[in-house]
C-alpha positions as CSV (number, residue, x, y, z in Angstrom):
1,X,12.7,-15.9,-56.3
2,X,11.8,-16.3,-52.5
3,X,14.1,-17.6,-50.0
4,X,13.2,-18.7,-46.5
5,X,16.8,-18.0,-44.2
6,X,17.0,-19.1,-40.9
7,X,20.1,-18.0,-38.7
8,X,21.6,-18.3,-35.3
9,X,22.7,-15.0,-34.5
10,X,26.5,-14.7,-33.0
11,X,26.9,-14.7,-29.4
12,X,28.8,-12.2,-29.4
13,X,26.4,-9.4,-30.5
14,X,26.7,-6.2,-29.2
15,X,23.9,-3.1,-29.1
16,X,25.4,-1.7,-31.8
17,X,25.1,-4.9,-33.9
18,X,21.9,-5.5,-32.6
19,X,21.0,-1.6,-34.0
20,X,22.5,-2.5,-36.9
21,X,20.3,-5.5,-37.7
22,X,17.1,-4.1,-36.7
23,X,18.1,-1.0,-39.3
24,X,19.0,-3.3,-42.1
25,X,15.9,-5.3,-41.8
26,X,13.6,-2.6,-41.8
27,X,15.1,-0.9,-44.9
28,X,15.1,-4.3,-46.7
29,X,11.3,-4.6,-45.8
30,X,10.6,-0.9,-46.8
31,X,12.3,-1.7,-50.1
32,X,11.2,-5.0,-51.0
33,X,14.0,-7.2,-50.5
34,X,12.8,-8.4,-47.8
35,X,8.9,-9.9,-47.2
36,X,9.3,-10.4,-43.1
37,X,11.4,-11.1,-40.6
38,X,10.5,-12.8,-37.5
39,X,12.5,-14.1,-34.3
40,X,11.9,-17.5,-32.5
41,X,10.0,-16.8,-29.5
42,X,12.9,-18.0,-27.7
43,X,15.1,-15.9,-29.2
44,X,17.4,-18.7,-30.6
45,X,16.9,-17.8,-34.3
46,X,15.7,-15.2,-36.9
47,X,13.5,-16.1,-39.8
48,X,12.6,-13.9,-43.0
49,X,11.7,-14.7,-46.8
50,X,13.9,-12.2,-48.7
51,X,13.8,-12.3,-52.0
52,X,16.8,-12.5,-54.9
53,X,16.9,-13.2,-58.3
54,X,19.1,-16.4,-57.5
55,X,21.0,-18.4,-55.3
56,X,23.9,-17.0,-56.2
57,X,22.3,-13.1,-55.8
58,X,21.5,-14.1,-52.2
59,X,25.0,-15.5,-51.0
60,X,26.3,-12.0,-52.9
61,X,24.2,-9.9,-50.8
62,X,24.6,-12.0,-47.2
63,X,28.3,-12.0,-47.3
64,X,28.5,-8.2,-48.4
65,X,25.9,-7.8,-45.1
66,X,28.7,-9.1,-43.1
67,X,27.7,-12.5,-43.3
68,X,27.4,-15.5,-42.3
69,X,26.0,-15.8,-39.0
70,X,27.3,-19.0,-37.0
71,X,24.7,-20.8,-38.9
72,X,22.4,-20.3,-41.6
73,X,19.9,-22.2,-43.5
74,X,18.5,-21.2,-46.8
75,X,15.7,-22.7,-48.7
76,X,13.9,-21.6,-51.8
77,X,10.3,-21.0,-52.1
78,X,7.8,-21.8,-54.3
79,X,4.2,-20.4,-54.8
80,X,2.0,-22.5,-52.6
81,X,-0.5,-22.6,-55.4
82,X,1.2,-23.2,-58.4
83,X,3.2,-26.2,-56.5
84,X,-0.4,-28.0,-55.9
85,X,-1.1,-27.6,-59.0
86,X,2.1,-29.1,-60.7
87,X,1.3,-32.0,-58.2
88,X,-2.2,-32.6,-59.3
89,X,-1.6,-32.8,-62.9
90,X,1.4,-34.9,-62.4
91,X,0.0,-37.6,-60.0
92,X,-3.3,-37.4,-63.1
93,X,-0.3,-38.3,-65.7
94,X,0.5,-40.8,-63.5
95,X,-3.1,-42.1,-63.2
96,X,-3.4,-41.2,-59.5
């Protein structure tokens, strides 16, 4: 399952935990937890879609990482394709 977290990073980061994050994400990329991670341009937020095999799996990982940041948001994903398609033939049961 793919997750989409957003998080405000603490203010009071330091190098170290800066190295630290940088580290962590690249490994989870390498490995497959992770898909990407990206920063606002502004610097206010990290994005990535990580992937777990629940909810529950996710909130496990994040707060043995240390976490959470001050805040997060987590959504699930869903594949872009197969969601059209469960809308189409739904709004055709409905005669739409």
């Amino acid at each position: 399952m793919k997750f989409l977290v957003i998080a405000k990073p603490p203010q009071t980061a330091t190098s170290a935990t800066i190295q630290a994050a940088r580290e962590r994400a690249k490994n989870n990329i390498k490995s497959g937890i992770t898909d990407c991670a990206y920063f606002f341009a502004n610097g206010s937020r990290a994005v990535a879609i990580t992937n777990a095999d629940s909810g529950e799996a996710l909130a496990e990982r994040l707060l043995a990482n240390g976490w959470p940041p001050l805040e997060t948001e987590i959504h699930p994903l869903v594949e872009f394709e197969k969601y059209l398609a469960e809308v189409s033939k739904t709004l055709k049961k409905h005669g739409q």
